[in-house]
N, C-alpha and C positions, 0 to 999 in steps of 0.2 A: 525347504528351509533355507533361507538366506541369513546370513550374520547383522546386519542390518538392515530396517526400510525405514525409508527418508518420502515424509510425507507433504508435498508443495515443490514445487521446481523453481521459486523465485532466486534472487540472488543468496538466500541465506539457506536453500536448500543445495542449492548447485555447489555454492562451498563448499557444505558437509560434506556433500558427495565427490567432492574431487578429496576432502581431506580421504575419506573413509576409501575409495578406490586408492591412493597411494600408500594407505594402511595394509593394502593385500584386504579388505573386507569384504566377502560378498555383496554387493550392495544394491536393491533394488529402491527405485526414486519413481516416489506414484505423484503425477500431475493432475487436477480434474479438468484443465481448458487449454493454456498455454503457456509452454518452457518459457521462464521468464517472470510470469505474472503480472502485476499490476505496473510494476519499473517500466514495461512495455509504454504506460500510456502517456510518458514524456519523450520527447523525442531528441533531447542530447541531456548527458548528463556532464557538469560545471567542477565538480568538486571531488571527482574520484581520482586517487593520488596515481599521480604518476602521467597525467594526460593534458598537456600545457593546453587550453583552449577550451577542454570538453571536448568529448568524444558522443557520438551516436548511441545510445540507447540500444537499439538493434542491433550493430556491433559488437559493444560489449558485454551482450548476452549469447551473441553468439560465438564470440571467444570462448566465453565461459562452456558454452554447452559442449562447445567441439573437444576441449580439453581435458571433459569429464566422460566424456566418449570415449575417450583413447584412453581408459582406462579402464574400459569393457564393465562398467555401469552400466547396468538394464535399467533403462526408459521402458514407461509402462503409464499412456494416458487414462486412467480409470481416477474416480473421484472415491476416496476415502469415507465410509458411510461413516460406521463406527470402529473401533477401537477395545479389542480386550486387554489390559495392561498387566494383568495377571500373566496371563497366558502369551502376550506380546504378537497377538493376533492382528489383521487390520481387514476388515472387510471392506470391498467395495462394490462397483456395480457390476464389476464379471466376478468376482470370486472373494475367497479368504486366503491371506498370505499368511506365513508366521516367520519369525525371525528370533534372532537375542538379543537384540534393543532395536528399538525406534525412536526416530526425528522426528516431530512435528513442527514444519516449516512452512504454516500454510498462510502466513501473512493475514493481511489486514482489507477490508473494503471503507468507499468513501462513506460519514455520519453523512444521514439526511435531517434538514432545516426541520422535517416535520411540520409542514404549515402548508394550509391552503391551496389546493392548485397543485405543489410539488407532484405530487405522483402522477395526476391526471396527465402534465404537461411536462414529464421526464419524457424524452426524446420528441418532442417539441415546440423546443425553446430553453429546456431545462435541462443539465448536463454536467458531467463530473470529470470531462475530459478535454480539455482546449486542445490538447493535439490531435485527437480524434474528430473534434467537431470544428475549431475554431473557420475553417476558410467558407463551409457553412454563412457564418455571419460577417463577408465581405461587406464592408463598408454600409454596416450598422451600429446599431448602440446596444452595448451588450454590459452586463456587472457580474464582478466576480467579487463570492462571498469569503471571509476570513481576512486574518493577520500574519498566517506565517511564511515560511519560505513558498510553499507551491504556489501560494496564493500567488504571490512575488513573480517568480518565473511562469506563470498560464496567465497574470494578466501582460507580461511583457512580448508572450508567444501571441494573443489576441491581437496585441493592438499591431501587428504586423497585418493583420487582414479587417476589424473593425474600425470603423468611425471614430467611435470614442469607445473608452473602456472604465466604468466607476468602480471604485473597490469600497465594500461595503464592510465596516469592521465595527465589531461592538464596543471596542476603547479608545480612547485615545490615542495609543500610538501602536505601527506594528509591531508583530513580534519578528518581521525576516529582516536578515543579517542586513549587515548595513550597505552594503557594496549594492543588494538588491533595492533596498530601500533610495539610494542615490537614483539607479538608473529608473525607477519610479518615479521619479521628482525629475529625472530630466525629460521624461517624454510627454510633449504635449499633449498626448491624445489621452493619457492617463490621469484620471480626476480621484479624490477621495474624499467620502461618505462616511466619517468618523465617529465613536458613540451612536452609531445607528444599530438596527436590526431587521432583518424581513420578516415582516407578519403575515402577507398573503402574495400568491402570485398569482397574477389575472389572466385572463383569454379566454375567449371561445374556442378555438382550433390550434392556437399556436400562443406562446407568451406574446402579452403587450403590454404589462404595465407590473410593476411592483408596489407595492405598499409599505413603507417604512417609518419605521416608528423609532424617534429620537427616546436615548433610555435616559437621560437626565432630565426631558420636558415631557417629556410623551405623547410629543405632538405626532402624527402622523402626517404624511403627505404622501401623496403617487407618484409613480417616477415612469414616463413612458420610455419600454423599452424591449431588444427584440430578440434577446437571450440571459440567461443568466448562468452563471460557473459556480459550483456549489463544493468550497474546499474549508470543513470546518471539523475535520479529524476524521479520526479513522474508527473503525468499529472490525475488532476483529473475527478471523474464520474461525472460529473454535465452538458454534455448537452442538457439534457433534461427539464433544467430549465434556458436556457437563456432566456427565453419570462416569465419567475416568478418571479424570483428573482435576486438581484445587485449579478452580480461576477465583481470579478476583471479580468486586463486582462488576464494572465495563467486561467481563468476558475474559480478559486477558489473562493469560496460562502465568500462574506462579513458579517461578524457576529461583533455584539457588546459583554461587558463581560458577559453579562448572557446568550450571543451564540442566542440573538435572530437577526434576518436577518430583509433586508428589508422592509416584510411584517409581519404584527403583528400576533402572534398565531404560526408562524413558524418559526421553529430553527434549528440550523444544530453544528452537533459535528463530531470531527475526524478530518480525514487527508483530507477532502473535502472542510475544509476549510481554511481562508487565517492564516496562524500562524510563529510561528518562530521553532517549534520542531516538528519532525513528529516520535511519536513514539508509542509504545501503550500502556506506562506508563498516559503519558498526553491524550491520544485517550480516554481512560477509565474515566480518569477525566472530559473530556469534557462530554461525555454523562452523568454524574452526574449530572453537572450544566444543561443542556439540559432539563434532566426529569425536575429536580426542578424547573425550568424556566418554561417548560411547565406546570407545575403541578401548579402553582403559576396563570401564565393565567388561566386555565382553570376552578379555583376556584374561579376566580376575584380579586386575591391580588397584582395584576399586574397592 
């Protein structure tokens, strides 16, 4: 019997777990692939306070893990199947744990275009991760799809290694901040593809061509080319707890402010749940409130 288990190891699970280890809680923290998660798949991060310049991604995950370490938190790679919320059970692929509340911190993956082509030619040509793939498409012609901030920073990480870089957005203007938006407009190899949309993506063995279709004329045209980056939100991990707990409909776990859910004793922090920011300044802060919340049940001051 542990006092808590913390379900996902990303930034808003490792929080909890450093909160809930300085709590004195037993605390078990189940991962299904890698401490860290998805934040892994950039490779500095710009906007985490306290770090003039940005800091390495790698880095400050591994701050974070060593910190939650030293506070003799059991690490435990198994993937979370289901969920009894009754009973505050958590099964996974070696066993059933049981605890006195649980975290559910299993974050988000990337939406797919759903169109043509995409899945055939996902790994290659097609791709959700410029840091992962980008050197790949040295001094090629590559488009990265969306408006907001990743979009911003994975076509600014591209064009370090592509020919040119088109960013392909369904409005008029982006949605990332403006600092990013500037250094977009200053790099020459950075082109934008405004009011458009991707309707097919072509090849035989590897992408060679896109198909775009203007949404105010609905003219189409092909656009030859030799990768595409696909950043047009997230779709959360959560369903493995549709038969547990209220989501909404995209999936995302309903939480009140102290981040506890439907069923009492259990809480959910990060990007798995319903919010207005998805970032891992505020990811980090949710798992704070999380532990505390939990720690507060678990003591009966709840």
């Amino acid at each position: 019997m542990h006092d808590l288990i913390i379900i996902g190891a990303g930034p808003a699970g490792l929080t909890a777990a450093l909160y809930a280890g300085r709590a004195r809680l037993k605390t078990l923290l189940l991962e299904k692939s890698v401490v860290g998660g998805r934040i892994l798949m950039s490779e500095e991060i710009e906007n985490f306070p306290g770090f003039v310049g940005g800091i390495r991604t790698e880095e400050l995950i591994s701050r974070m893990t060593e910190q939650v370490r030293q506070l003799a938190v059991q690490f435990c790679l198994e993937e979370a199947l289901e969920i009894d919320p009754r009973l505050k059970t958590v099964k996974t692929s070696a066993g059933v744990y049981s605890a006195k509340a649980v975290i559910v911190s299993t974050g988000a993956r990337p939406r797919k275009l759903n169109v043509p082509g995409e899945d055939r030619l996902t790994g290659k040509g097609v791709s959700y991760c410029a840091t992962c793939d980008a050197p790949i498409f040295r001094e090629k012609n590559v488009f990265v799809v969306g408006g907001g901030n990743a979009v911003a920073e994975e076509a600014l990480y591209l064009a370090r290694f592509a020919r040119t870089v088109g960013i392909v957005h369904r409005r008029s203007d982006l949605r990332a901040s403006m600092i990013l938006q500037e250094r977009l407009k200053e790099n020459k190899k950075i082109n934008f593809i405004l009011n458009s949309v991707i309707v097919q993506i072509s090849g035989a063995a590897k992408v060679e061509s896109l198909k775009i279709r203007d949404v105010n004329t609905a003219k189409e045209s092909e656009l030859p080319c030799d990768g595409v980056f696909i950043y047009v939100g997230y779709e959360p991990e959560t369903e493995f707890l549709r038969n547990s707990l209220k989501l909404e409909e995209a999936g995302f776990i309903v939480s009140g402010d102290d981040l506890s859910t439907s069923v009492e004793g259990v809480f959910a922090c990060g990007d798995c749940r319903k919010k207005s920011l998805y970032q891992m300044v505020n990811a980090c802060g949710d798992g704070a409130v999380a532990a505390d919340s939990a720690y507060k049940y678990i003591a009966g001051k709840k």
